[in-house]
GUVEX-647373 format. One record per residue: x, y, z of N, C-alpha, C, O in turn. Coordinates in steps of 0.1 Angstrom, whole numbers, padded with zeros to 4 digits, always signed. Example, Ala and Ser with C-alpha at 12.3 -4.5 7.8 and 13.67 -1.06 7.14 Angstrom:
! GUVEX-647373
+0132-0057+0078+0123-0045+0078+0132-0033+0078+0142-0033+0085+0128-0022+0071+0137-0011+0071+0129+0000+0079+0134+0011+0080
END
This chain:
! GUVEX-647373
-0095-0132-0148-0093-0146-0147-0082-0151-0156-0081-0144-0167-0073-0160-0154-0061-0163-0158-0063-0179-0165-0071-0188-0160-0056-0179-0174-0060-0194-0178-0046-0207-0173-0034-0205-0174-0051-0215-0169-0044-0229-0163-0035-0234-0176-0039-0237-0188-0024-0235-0171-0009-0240-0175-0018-0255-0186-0028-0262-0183-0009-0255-0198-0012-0268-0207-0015-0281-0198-0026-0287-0198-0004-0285-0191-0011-0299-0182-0022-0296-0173-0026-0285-0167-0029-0311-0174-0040-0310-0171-0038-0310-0154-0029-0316-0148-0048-0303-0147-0049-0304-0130-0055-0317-0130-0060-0321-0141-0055-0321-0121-0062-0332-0114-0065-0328-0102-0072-0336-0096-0062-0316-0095-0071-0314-0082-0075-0301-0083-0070-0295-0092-0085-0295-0076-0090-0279-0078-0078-0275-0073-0073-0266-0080-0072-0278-0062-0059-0270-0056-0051-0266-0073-0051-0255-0078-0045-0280-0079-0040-0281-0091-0041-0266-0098-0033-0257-0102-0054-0267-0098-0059-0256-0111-0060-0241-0107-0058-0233-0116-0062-0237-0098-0057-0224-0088-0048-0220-0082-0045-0208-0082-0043-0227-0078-0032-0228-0073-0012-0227-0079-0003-0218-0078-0013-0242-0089-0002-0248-0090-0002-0257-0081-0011-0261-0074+0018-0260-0084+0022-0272-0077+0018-0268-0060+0018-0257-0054+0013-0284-0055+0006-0281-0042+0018-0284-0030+0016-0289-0019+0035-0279-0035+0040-0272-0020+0040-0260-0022+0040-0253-0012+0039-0253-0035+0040-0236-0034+0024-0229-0030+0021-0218-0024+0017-0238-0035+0000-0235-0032-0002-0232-0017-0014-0229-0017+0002-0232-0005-0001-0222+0005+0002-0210+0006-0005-0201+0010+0015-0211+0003+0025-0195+0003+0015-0187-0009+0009-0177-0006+0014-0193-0020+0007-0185-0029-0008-0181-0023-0011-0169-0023-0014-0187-0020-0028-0183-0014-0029-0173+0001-0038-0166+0006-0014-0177+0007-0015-0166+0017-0013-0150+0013-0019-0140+0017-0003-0152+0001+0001-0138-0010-0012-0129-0013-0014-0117-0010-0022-0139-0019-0039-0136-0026-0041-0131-0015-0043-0119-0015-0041-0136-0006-0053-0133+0006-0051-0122+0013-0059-0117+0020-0037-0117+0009-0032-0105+0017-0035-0094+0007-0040-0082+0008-0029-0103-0004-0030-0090-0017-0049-0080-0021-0052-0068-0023-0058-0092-0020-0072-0086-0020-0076-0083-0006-0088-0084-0006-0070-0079+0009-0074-0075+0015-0083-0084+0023-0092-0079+0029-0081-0097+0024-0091-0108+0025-0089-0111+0044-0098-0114+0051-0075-0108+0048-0072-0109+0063-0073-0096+0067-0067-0095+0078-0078-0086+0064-0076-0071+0068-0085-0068+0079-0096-0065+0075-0082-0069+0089-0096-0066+0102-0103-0078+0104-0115-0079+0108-0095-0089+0103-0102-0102+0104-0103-0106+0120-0112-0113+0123-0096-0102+0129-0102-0101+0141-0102-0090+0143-0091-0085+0144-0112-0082+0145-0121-0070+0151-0125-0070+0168-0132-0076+0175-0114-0057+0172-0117-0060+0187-0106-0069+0194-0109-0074+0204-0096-0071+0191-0090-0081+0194-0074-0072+0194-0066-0072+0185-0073-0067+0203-0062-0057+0203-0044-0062+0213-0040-0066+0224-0042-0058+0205-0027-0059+0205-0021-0072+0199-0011-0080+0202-0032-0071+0185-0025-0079+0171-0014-0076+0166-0016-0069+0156+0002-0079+0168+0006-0073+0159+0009-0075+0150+0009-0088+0149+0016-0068+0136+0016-0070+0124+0021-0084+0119+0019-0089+0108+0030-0089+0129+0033-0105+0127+0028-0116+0128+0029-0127+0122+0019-0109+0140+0007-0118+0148-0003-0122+0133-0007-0133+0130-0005-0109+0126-0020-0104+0119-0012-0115+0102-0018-0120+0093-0001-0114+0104+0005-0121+0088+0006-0136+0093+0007-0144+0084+0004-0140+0103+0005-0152+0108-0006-0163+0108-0006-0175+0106-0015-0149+0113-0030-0157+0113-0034-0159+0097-0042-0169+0094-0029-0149+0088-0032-0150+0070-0026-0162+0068-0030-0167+0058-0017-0169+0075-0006-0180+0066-0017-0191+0074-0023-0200+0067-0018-0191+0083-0030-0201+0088-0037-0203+0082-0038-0213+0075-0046-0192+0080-0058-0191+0072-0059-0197+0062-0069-0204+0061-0049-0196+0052-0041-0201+0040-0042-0211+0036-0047-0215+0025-0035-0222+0052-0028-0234+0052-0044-0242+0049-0047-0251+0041-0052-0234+0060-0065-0243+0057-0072-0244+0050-0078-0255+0049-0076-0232+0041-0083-0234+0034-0075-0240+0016-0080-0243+0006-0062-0240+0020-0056-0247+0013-0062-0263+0012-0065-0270+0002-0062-0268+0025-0068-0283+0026-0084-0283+0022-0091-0293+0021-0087-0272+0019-0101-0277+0012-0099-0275-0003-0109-0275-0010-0089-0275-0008-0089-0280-0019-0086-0289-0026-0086-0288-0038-0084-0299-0019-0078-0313-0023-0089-0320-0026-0092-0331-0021-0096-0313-0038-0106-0321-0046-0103-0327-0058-0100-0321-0068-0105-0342-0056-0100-0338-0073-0113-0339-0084-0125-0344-0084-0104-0332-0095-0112-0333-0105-0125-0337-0113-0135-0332-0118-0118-0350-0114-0128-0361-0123-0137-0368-0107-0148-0374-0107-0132-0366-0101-0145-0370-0085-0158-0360-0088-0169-0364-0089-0154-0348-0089-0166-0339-0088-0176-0336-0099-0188-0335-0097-0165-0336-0116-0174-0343-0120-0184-0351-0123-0196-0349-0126-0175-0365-0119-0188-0374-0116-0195-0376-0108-0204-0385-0108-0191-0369-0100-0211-0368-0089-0216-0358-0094-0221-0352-0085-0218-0353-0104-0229-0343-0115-0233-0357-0123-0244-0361-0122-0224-0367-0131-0231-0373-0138-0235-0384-0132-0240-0392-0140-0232-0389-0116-0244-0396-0115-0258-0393-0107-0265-0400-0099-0260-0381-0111-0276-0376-0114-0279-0374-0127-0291-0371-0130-0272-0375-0136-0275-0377-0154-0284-0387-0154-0285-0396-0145-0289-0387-0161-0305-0396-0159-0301-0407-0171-0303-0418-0168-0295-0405-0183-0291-0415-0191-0280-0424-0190-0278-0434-0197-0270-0418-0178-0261-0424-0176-0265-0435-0161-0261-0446-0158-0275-0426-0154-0280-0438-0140-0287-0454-0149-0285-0466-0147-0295-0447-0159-0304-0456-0167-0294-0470-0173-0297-0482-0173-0286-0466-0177-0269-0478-0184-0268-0484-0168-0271-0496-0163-0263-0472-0162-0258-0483-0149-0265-0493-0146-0260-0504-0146-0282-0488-0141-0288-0497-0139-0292-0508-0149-0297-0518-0143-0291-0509-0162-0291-0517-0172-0279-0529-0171-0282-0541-0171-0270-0526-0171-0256-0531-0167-0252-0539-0153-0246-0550-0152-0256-0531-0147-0254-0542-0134-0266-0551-0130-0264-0560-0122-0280-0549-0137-0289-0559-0139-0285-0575-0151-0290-0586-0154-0273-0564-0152-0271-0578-0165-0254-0578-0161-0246-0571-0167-0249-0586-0149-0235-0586-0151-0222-0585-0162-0225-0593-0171-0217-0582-0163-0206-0581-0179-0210-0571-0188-0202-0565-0194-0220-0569-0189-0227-0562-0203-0222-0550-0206-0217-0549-0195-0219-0539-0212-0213-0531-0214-0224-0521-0224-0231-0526-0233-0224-0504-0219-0228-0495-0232-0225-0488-0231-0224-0483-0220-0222-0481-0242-0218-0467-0248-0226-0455-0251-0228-0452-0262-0230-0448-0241-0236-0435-0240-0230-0420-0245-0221-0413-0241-0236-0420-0253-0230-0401-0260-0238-0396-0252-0249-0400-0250-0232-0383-0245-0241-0371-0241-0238-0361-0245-0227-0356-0247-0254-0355-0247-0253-0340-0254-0242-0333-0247-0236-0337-0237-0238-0319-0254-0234-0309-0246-0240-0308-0233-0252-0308-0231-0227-0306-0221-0239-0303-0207-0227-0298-0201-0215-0298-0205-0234-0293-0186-0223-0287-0175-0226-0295-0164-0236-0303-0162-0214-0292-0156-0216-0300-0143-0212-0285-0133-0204-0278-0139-0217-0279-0119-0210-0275-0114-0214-0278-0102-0225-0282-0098-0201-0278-0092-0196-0284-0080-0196-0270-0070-0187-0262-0073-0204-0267-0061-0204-0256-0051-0202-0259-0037-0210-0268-0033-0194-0254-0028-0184-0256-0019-0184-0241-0012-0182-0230-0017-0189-0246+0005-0194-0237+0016-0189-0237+0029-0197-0235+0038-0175-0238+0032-0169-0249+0040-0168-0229+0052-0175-0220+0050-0160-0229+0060-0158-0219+0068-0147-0227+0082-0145-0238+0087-0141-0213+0084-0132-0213+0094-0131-0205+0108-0129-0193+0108-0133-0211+0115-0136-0204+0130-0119-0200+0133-0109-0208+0131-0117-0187+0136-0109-0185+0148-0106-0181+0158-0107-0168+0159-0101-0190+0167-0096-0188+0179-0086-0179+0186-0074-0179+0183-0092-0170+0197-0083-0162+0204-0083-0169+0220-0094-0173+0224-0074-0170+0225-0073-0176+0238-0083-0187+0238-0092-0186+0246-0083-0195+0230-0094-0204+0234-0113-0202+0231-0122-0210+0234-0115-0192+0226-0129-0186+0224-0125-0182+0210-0114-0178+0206-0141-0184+0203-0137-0181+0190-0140-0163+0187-0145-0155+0196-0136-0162+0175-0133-0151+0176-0135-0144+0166-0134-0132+0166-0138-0151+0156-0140-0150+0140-0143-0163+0139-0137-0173+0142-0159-0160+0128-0156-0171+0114-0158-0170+0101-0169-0168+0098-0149-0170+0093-0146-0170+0079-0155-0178+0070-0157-0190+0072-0159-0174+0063-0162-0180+0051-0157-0182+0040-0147-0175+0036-0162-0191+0034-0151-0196+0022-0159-0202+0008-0167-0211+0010-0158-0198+0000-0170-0200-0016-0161-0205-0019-0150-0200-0015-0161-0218-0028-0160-0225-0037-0168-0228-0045-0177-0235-0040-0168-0226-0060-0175-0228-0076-0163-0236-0083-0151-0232-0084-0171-0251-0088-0164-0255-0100-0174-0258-0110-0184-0263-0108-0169-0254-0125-0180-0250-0138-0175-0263-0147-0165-0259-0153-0177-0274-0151-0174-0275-0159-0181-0277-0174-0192-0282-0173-0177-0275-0185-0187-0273-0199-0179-0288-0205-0167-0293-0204-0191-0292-0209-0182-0312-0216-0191-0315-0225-0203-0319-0225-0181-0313-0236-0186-0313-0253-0180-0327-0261-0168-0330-0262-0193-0334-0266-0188-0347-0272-0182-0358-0269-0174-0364-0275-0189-0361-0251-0185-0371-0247-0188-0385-0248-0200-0384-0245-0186-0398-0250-0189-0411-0255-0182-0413-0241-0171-0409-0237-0197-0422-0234-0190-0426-0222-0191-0440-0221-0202-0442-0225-0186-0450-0217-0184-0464-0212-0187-0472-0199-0179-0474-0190-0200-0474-0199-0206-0481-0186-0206-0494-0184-0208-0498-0195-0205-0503-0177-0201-0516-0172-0206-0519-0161-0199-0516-0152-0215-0525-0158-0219-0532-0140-0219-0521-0133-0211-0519-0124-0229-0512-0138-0231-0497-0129-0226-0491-0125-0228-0484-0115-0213-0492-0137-0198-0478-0131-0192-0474-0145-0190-0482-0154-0190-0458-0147-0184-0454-0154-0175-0459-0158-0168-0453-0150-0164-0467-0165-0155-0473-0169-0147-0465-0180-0136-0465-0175-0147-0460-0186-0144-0450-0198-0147-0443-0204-0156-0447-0211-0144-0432-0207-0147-0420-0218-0135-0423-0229-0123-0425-0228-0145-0422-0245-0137-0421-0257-0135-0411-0264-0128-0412-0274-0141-0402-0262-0138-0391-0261-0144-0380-0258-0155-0382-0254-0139-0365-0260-0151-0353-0255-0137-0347-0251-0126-0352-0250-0141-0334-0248-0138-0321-0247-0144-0317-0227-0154-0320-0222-0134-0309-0220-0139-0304-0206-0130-0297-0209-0119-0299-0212-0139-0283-0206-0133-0269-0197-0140-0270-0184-0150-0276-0180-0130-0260-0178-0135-0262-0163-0127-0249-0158-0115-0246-0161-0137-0243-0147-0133-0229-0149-0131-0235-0129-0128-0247-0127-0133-0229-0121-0131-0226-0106-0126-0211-0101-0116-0205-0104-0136-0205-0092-0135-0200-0090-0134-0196-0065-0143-0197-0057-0124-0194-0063-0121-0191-0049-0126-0177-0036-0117-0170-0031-0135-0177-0034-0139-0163-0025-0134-0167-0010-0135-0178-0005-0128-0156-0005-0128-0162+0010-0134-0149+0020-0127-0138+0020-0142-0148+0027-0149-0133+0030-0157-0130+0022-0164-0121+0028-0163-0133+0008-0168-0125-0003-0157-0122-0012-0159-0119-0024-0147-0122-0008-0134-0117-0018-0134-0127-0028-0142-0136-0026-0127-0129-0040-0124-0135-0049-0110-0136-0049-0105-0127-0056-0100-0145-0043-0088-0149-0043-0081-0155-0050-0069-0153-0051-0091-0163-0058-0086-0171-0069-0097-0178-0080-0108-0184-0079-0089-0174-0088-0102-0183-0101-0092-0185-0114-0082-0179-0114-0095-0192-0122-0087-0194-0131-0095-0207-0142-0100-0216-0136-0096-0208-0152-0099-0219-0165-0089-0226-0168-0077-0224-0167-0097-0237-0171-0080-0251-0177-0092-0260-0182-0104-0259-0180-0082-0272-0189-0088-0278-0196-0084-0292-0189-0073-0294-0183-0095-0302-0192-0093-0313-0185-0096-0328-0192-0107-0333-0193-0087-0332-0197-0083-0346-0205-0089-0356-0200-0083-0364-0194-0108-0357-0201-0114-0367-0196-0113-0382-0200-0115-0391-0192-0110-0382-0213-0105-0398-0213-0093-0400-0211-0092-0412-0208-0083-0396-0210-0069-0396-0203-0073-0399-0188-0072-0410-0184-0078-0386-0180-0079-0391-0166-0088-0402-0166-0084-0410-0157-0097-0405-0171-0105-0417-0166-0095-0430-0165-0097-0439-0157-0081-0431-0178-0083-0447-0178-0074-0442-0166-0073-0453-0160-0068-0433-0160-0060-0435-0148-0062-0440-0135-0055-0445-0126-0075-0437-0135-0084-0445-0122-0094-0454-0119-0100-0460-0128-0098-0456-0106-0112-0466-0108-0121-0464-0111-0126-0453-0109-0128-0474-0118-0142-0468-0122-0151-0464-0114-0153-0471-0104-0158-0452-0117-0171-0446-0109-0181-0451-0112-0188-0452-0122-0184-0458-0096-0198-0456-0090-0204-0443-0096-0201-0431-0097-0218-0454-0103-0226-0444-0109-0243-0445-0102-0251-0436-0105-0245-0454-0094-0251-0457-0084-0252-0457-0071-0261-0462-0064-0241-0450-0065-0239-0447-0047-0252-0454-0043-0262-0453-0050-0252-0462-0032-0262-0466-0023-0272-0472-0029-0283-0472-0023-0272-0477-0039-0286-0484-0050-0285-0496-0044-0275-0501-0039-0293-0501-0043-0294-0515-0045-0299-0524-0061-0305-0518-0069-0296-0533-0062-0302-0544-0074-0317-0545-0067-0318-0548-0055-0325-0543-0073-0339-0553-0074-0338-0565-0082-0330-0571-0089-0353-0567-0076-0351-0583-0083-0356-0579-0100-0356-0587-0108
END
């Protein structure tokens, strides 16, 4: 496992990858390098070796698009099943305006990802692929900021975040980086820490 460049990712592509125009070419590279396209159509004869590197760059491209997670999203759908952070929300948006500041212990969040790729020969499928995705993250010392039942800011804390890529059972990619949770937060909207709740009376 290789450790992620000083800037922070903002997408799992980000963090496995790199920049996301070289991140197909690179994952077609993996995929060839661990043997990941090797006999991937079985029975399917008169593949040839251009055909068989063609279908890897496909392969690639797509499961490239399942990476365009970002980050601080996946996080926080771990913390809104946090039981002290639903409890603020719901405190908060019972009381329009009101604001609190929640510390949480040391905790992890991880994000697991089962997506698969069929393919096609003449029209009839022919293969389908599987594809593992694991994201870990460990988050130490975080003071978080809730508002009208949405995450609004973190003041500070610590995130490692590891991700790991199988495609077949193979392991293609995995790599650790660190992720600047109060930085990214003030960058975006605040999270829904209640999906689908309603207010009671």
């Amino acid at each position: 496992m290789t450790t992620a460049p000083v800037a922070d990712p903002l997408t799992v592509r980000d963090l496995l990858l790199g920049p996301e125009e070289r991140a197909p070419e690179a994952l077609a590279d993996s995929l060839r390098a661990h043997g990941a396209v090797t006999g991937l159509l079985p029975g399917v004869h008169g593949l040839t070796g251009a055909a068989d590197r063609a279908v890897g760059h496909e392969l690639a491209a797509v499961v490239n698009g399942f990476l365009d997670l970002d980050l601080v999203s996946l996080v926080a759908s771990g913390w809104s099943k946090y039981r002290a952070l639903k409890e603020a929300a719901r405190r908060t948006r019972r009381s329009p305006g009101s604001e609190e500041v929640v510390a949480l212990a040391t905790h992890s969040v991880t994000s697991a990802h089962h997506p698969s790729v069929d393919l096609l020969v003449d029209g009839a499928r022919a293969a389908t692929v599987g594809v593992d995705l694991s994201v870990l993250f460990r988050i130490t010392g975080l003071v978080a900021v809730v508002r009208d039942g949405r995450l609004v800011a973190a003041r500070s804390g610590r995130c490692a975040v590891e991700a790991k890529l199988a495609v077949r059972d193979v392991v293609v990619a995995s790599r650790e980086g660190r992720l600047d949770l109060p930085a990214a937060l003030r960058l975006r909207e605040p999270i829904e820490l209640l999906p689908g709740d309603r207010i009671s009376g």
